[in-house]
C-alpha positions as CSV (number, residue, x, y, z in Angstrom):
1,X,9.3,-56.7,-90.9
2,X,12.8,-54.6,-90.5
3,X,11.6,-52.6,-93.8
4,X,8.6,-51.8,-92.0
5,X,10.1,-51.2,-88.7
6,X,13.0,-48.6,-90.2
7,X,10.0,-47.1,-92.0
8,X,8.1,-46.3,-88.5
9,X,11.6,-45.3,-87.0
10,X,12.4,-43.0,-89.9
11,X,8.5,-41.7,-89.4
12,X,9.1,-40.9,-85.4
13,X,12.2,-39.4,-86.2
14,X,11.0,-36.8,-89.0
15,X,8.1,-36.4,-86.2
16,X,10.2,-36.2,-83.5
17,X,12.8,-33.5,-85.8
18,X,9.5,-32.0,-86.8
19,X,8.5,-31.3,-83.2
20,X,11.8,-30.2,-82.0
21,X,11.6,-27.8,-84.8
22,X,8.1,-26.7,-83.6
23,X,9.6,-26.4,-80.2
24,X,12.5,-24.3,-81.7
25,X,10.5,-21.6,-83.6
26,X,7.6,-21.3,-80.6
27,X,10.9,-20.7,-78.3
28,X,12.4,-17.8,-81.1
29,X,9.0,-16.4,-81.8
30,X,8.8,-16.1,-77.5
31,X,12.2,-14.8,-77.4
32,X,11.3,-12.2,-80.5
33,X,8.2,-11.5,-78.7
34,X,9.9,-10.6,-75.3
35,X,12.4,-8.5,-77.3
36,X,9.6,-6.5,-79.3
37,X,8.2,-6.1,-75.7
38,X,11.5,-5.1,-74.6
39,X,11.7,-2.4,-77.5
40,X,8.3,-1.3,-76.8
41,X,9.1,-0.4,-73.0
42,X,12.3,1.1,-74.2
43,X,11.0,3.6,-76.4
44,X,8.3,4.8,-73.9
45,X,10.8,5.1,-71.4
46,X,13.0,7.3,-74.1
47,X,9.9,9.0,-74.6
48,X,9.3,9.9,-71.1
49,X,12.5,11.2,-70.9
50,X,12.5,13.8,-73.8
51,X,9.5,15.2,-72.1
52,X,11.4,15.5,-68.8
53,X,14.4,17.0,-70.3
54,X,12.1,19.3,-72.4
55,X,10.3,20.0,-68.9
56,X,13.5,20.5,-67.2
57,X,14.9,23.1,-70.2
58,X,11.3,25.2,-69.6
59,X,12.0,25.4,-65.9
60,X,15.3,26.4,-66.9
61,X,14.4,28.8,-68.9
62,X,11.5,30.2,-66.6
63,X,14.4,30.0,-64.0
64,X,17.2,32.2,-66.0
65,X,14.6,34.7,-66.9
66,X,13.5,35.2,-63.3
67,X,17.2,35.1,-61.9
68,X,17.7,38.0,-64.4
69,X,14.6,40.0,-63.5
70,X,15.7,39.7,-59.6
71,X,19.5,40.7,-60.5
72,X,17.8,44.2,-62.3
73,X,15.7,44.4,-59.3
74,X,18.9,44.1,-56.8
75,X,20.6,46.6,-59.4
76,X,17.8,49.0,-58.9
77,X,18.2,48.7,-54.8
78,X,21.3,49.4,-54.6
79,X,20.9,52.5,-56.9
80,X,18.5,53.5,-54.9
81,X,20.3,52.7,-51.2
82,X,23.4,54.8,-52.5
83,X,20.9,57.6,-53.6
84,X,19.3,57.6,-50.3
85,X,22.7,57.3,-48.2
86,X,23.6,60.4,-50.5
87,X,20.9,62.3,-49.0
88,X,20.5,61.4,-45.9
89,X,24.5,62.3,-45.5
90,X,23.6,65.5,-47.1
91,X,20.6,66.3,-44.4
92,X,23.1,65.2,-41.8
93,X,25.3,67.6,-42.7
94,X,23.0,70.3,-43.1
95,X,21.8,69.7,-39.8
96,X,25.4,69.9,-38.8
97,X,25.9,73.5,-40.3
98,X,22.3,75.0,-38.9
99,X,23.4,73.6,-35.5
100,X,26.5,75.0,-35.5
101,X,25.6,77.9,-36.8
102,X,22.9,78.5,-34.0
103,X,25.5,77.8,-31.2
């Protein structure tokens, strides 16, 4: 009976090394799934931000060009404020001369 009874032992055991095994490679193949999952998430996410920073580098641009367009403008103002100033003091100052000349 003992060569029988070491047979069934050695039989569980292989079974029972067999089933830890199983357990072992379903528990990797979940952790390798999670991971994959992981990746998966990660790379959208990297994904989504390219397109926000190339977003964010239009606006940018959209932004630089405008800022530029409003400094000419300003430039163009002021040019034109010290133009007007010019004449205005001029008509002052003609208005000054007829005035005085009339007194």
């Amino acid at each position: 009976m003992r060569k029988g009874s070491t047979q069934l032992n050695e039989t569980m055991t292989e079974q029972t090394a067999i089933e830890q095994a199983t357990r072992r490679l379903t528990s990797a193949l979940d952790a390798l799934d999670a991971a994959v999952e992981r990746r998966v998430e990660s790379d959208r996410g990297a994904a989504a931000l390219g397109e926000q920073v190339h977003t964010l580098a239009a606006d940018r641009s959209k932004l630089a060009a405008d800022l530029d367009a409003q400094v000419a403008r300003s430039r163009r103002l002021e040019t034109a404020n010290r133009d007007i100033a010019r004449r205005i003091d001029a008509a002052m100052e003609n208005i000054r001369l007829v005035l005085e000349s009339s007194n």
